[in-house]
C-alpha positions as CSV (number, residue, x, y, z in Angstrom):
1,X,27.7,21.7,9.7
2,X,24.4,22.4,11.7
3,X,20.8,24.3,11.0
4,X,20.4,27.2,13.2
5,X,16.9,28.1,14.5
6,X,16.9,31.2,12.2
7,X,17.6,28.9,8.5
8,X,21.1,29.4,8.3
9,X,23.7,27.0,8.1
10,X,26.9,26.6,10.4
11,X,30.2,25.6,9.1
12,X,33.3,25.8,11.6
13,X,31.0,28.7,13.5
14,X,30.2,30.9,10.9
15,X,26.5,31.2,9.3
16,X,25.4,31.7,6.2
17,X,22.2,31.8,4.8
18,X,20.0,29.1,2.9
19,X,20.0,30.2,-0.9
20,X,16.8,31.1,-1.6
21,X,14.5,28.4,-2.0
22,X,16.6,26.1,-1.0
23,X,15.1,23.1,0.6
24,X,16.7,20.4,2.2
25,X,14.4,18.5,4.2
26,X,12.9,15.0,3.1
27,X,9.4,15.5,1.9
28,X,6.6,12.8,1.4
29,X,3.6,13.6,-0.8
30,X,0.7,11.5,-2.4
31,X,-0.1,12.7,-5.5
32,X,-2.6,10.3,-7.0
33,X,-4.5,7.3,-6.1
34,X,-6.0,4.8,-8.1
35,X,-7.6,1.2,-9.2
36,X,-5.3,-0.3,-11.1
37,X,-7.0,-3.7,-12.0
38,X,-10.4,-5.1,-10.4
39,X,-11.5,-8.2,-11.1
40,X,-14.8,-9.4,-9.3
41,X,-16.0,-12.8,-10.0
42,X,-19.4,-14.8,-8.8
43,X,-18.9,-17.9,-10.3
44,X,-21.8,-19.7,-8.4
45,X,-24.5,-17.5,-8.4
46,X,-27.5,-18.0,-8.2
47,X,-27.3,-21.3,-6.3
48,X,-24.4,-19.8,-3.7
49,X,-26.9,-17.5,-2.5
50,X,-29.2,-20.6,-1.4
51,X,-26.1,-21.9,0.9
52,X,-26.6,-21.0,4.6
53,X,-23.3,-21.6,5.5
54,X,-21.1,-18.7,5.5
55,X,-17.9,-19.0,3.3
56,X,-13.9,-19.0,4.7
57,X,-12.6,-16.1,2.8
58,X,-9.1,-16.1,2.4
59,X,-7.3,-12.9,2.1
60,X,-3.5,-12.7,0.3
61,X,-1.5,-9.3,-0.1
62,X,1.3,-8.3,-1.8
63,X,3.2,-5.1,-2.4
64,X,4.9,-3.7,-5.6
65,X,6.8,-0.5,-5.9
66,X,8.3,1.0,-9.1
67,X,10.3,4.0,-9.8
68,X,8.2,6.1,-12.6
69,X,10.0,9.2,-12.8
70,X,12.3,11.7,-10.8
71,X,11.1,11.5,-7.5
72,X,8.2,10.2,-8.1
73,X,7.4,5.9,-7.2
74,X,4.3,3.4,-8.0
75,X,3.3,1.7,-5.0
76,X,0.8,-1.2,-6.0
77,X,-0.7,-2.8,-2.9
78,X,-2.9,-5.8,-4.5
79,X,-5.1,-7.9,-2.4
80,X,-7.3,-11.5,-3.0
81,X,-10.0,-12.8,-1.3
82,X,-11.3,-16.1,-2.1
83,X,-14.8,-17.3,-0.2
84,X,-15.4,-21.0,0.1
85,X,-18.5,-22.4,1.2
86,X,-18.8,-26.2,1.5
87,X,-15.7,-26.5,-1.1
88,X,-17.8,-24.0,-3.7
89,X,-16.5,-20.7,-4.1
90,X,-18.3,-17.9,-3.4
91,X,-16.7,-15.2,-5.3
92,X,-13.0,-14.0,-6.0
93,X,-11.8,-10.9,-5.7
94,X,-8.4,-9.5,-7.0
95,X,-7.6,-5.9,-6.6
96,X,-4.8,-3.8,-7.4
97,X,-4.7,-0.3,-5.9
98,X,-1.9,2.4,-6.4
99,X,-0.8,5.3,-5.1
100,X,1.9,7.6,-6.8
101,X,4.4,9.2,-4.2
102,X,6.2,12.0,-4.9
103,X,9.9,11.8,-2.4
104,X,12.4,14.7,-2.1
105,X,15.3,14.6,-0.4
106,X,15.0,11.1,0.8
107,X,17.7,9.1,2.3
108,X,18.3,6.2,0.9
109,X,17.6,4.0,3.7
110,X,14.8,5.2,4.8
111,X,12.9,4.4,1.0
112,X,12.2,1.4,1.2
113,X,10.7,1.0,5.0
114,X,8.5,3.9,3.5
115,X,7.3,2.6,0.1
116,X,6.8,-0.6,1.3
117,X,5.8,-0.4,4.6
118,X,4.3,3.6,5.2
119,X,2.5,4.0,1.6
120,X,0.8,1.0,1.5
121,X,-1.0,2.1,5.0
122,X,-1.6,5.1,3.9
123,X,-3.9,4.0,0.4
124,X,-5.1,0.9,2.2
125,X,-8.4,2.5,4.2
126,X,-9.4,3.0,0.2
127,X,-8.4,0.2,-1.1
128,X,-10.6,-1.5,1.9
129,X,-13.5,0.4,0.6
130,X,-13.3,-0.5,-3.2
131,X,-13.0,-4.2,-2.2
132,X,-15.8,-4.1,0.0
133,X,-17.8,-2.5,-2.3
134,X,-17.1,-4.8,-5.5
135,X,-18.0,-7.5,-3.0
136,X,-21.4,-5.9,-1.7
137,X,-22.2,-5.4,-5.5
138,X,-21.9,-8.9,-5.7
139,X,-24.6,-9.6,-4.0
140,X,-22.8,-10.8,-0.5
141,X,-22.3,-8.7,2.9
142,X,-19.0,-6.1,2.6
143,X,-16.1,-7.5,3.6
144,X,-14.5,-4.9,5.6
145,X,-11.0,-5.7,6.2
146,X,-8.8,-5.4,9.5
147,X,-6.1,-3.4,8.8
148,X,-3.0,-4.9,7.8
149,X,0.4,-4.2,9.4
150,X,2.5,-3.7,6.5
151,X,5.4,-2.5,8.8
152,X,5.5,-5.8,10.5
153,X,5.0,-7.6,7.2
154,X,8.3,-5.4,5.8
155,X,10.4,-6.3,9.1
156,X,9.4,-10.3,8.6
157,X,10.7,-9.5,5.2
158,X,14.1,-7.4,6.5
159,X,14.7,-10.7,8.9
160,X,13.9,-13.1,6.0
161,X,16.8,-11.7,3.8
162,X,15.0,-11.1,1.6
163,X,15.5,-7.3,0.2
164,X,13.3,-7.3,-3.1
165,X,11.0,-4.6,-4.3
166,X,8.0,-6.4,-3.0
167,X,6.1,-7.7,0.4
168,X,3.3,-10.4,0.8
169,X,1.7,-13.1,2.1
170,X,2.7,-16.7,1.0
């Protein structure tokens, strides 16, 4: 069976028409965004702001995805910075960010490379933005994030053996 240019289908060389409204094709669509959980805290303050020294941040992902309906999955992409300055923290941040995706038509292995790999790149650039701003409201510089190559943090995964719902750093 093959698709003809003109949206039939041909089986042993004859074509017949799609039904109508019939569609086939694997389709990927965002339909929501949204903070999940933000925690900010500035456990130091005021006496961090005297420190000249600037802090180590450390920065931890992890991805969670979670059928919620038909067709339609939770991606949760939650990120933690910690900022140490001469063994005092500086502040913590712990973010979680979802997306809803709506998938038609998707084969099955192609679902997870996309909900943990492709939908988590595709909310990140906002999640990056909420962080920085919780941490610029806190009184310290934005932290603007490099981005974060969740497909090469899914492959590690793939090689690892590890097959799970979820990605992240150790």
């Amino acid at each position: 069976m093959s698709e003809q240019d003109d949206g039939t289908i041909s089986t042993d060389g004859m074509s017949a028409p799609l039904a109508n409204g019939e569609d086939t094709a694997p389709a990927a669509g965002l339909i929501s965004q949204y903070v999940k959980d933000l925690s900010f805290e500035n456990p130091n303050a005021p006496a961090i702001y005297q420190n000249q020294i600037p802090p180590a941040i450390d920065v931890q992902f992890n991805i969670a995805s979670a059928q919620v309906g038909e067709d339609v999955y939770e991606i949760v992409l939650r990120i933690e910075v910690k900022a140490e300055a001469e063994g005092t923290v500086a502040f913590l941040v712990d973010l979680s960010y979802a997306g809803l995706f709506g998938l038609r038509n998707f084969p099955a292995e192609h679902l997870q490379p996309f909900l943990l790999a492709e939908a988590p790149r595709l909310i990140f650039p906002f999640a990056r933005r909420v962080l920085a701003d919780a941490i610029r409201d806190g009184g310290f510089p934005p932290l603007m994030l490099e981005p974060i190559d969740f497909g090469g943090a899914f492959m590690a995964q793939q090689e690892s053996g590890d097959v799970m719902g979820t990605i992240g750093t150790a």
